[in-house]
Backbone as ProteinMPNN parsed JSONL, in Angstrom:
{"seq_chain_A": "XXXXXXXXXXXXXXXXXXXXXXXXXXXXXXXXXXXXXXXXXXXXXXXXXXXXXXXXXXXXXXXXX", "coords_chain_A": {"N_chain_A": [[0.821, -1.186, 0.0], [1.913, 1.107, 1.074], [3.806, 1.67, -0.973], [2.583, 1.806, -3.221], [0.996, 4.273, -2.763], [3.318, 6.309, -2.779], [4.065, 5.939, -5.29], [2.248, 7.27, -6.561], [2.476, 9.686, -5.207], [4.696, 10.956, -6.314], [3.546, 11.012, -9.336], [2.158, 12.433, -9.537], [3.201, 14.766, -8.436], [5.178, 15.3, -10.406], [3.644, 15.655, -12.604], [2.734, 17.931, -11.783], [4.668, 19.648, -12.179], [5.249, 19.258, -14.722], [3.385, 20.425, -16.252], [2.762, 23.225, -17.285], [3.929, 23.122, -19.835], [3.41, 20.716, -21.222], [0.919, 20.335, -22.463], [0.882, 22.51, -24.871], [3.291, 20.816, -25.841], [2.223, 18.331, -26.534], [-0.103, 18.921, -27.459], [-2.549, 18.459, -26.294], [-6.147, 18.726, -25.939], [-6.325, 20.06, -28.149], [-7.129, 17.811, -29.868], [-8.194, 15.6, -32.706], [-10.923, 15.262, -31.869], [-11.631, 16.78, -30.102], [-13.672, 18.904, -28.583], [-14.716, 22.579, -29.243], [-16.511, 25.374, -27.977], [-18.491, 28.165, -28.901], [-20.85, 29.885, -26.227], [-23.241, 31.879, -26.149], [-21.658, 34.301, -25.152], [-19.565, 33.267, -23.811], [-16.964, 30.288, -23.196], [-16.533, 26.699, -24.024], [-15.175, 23.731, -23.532], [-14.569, 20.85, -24.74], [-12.922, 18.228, -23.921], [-12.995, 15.38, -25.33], [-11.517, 13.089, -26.99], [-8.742, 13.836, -26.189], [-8.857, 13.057, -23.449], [-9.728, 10.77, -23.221], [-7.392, 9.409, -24.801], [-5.151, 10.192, -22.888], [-6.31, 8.209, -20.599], [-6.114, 5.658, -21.877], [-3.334, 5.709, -21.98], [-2.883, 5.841, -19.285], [-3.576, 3.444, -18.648], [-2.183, 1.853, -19.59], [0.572, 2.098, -18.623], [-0.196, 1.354, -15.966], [-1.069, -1.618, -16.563], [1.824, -1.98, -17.125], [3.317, -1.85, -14.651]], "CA_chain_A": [[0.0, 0.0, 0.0], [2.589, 2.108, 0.762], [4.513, 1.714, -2.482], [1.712, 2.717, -4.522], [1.001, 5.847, -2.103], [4.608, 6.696, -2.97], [4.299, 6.205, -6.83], [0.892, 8.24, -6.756], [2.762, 10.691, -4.824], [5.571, 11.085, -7.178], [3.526, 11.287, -10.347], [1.436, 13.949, -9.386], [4.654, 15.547, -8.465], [6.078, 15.42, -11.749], [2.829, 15.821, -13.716], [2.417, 19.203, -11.638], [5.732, 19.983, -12.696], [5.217, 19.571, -16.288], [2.049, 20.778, -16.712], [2.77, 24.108, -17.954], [5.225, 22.603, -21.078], [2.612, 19.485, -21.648], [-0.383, 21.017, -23.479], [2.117, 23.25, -26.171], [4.12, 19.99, -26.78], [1.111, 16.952, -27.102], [-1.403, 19.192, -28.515], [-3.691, 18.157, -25.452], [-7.157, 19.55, -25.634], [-6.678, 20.407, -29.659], [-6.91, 16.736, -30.697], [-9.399, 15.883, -33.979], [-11.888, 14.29, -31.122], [-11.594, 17.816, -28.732], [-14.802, 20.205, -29.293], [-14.974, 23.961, -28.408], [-17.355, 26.235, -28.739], [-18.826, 29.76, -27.644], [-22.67, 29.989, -26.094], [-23.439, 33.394, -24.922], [-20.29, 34.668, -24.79], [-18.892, 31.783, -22.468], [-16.356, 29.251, -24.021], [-16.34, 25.644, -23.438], [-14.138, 23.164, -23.542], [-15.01, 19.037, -24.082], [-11.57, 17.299, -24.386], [-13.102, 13.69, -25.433], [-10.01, 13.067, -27.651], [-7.445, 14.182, -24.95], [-9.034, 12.247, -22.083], [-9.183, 8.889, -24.359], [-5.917, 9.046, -24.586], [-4.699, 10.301, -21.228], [-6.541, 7.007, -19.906], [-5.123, 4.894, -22.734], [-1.796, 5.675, -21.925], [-2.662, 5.44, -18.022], [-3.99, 2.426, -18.076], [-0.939, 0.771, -20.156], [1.365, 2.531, -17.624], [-0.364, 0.88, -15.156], [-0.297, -2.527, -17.191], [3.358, -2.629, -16.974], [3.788, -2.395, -13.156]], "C_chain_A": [[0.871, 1.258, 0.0], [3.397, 2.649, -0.157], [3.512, 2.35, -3.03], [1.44, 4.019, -4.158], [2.33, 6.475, -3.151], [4.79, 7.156, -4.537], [2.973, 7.065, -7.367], [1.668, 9.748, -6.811], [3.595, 11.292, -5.998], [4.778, 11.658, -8.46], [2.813, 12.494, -10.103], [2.05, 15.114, -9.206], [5.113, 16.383, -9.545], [5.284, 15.875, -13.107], [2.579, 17.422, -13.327], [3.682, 20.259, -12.247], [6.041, 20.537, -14.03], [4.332, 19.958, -16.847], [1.959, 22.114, -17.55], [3.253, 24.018, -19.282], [4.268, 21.641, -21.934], [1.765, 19.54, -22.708], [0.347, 21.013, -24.734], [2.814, 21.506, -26.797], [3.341, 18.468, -27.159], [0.413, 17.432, -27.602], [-2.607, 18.731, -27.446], [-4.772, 19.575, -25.948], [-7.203, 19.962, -27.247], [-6.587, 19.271, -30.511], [-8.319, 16.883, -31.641], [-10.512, 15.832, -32.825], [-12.267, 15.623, -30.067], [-12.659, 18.803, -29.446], [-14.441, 21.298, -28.132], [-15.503, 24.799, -28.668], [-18.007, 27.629, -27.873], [-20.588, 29.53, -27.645], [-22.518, 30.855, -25.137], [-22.414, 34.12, -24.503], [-19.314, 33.903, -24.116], [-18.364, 30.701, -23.843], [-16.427, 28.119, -23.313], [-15.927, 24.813, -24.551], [-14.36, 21.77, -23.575], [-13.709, 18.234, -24.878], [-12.133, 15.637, -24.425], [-11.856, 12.84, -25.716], [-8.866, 12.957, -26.217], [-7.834, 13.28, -23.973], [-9.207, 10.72, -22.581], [-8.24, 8.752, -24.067], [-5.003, 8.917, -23.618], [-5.124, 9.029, -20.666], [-6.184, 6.16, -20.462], [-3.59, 4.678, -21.922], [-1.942, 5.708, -20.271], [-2.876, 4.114, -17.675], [-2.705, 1.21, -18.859], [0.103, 0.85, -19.137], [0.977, 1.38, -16.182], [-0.537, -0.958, -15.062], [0.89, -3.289, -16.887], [3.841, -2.919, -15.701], [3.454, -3.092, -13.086]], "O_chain_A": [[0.724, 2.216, -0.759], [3.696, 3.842, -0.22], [3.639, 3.54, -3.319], [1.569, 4.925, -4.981], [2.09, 7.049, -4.213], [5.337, 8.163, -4.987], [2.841, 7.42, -8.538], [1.663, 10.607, -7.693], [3.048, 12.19, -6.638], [5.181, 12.764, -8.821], [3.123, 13.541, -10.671], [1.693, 16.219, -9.615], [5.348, 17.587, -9.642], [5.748, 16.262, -14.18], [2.276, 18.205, -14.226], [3.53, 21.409, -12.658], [6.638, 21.534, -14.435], [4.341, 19.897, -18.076], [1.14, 22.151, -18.468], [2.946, 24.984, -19.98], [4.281, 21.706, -23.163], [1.877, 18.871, -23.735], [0.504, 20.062, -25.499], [2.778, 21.154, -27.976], [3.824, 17.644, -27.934], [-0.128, 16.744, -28.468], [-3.722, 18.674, -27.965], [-4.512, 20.752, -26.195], [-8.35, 20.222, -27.612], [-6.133, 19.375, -31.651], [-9.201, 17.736, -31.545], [-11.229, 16.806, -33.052], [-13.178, 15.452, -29.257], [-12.539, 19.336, -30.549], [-14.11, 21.215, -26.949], [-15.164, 25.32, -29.731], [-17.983, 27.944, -26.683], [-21.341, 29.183, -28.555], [-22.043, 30.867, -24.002], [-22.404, 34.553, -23.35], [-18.143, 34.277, -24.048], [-18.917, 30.405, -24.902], [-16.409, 28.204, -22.085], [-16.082, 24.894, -25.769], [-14.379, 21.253, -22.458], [-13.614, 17.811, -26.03], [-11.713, 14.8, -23.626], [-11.297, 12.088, -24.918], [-8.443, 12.009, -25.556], [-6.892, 12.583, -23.597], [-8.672, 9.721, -22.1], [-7.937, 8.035, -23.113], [-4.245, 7.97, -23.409], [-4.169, 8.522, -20.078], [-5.677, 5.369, -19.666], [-3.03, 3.685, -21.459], [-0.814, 5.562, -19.8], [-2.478, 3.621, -16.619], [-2.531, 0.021, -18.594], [0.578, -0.208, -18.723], [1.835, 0.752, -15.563], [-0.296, -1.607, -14.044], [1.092, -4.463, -16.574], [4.572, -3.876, -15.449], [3.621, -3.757, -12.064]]}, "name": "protein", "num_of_chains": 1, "seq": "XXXXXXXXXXXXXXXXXXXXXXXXXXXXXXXXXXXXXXXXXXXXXXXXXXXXXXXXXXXXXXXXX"}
């Protein structure tokens, strides 16, 4: 239990870390699959695309351990 605490801890670490750099260099949030649109002046934001993938690639990550 405490191992995985540890490797939780860590990535969240490292993902807070890189978070500003991440977007700009994957294209998160502007994949084909990502809608955005204006209603009423208000923008919104539905990353389908981006969050596919983000769980894709978490759940292989998590796979390999």
């Amino acid at each position: 239990m405490l191992k995985w605490l540890l490797v939780l801890s860590v990535l969240v670490l490292v993902s807070g870390l890189l978070r500003p750099r991440t977007p700009r260099r994957l294209r998160l949030g502007r994949l084909p699959g990502d809608l955005a649109f204006r209603f009423r002046g208000q923008e919104y934001h539905l990353p389908f695309a981006s969050t596919l993938l983000l769980s894709l690639l978490a759940w292989l990550i998590l796979r390999a351990l």
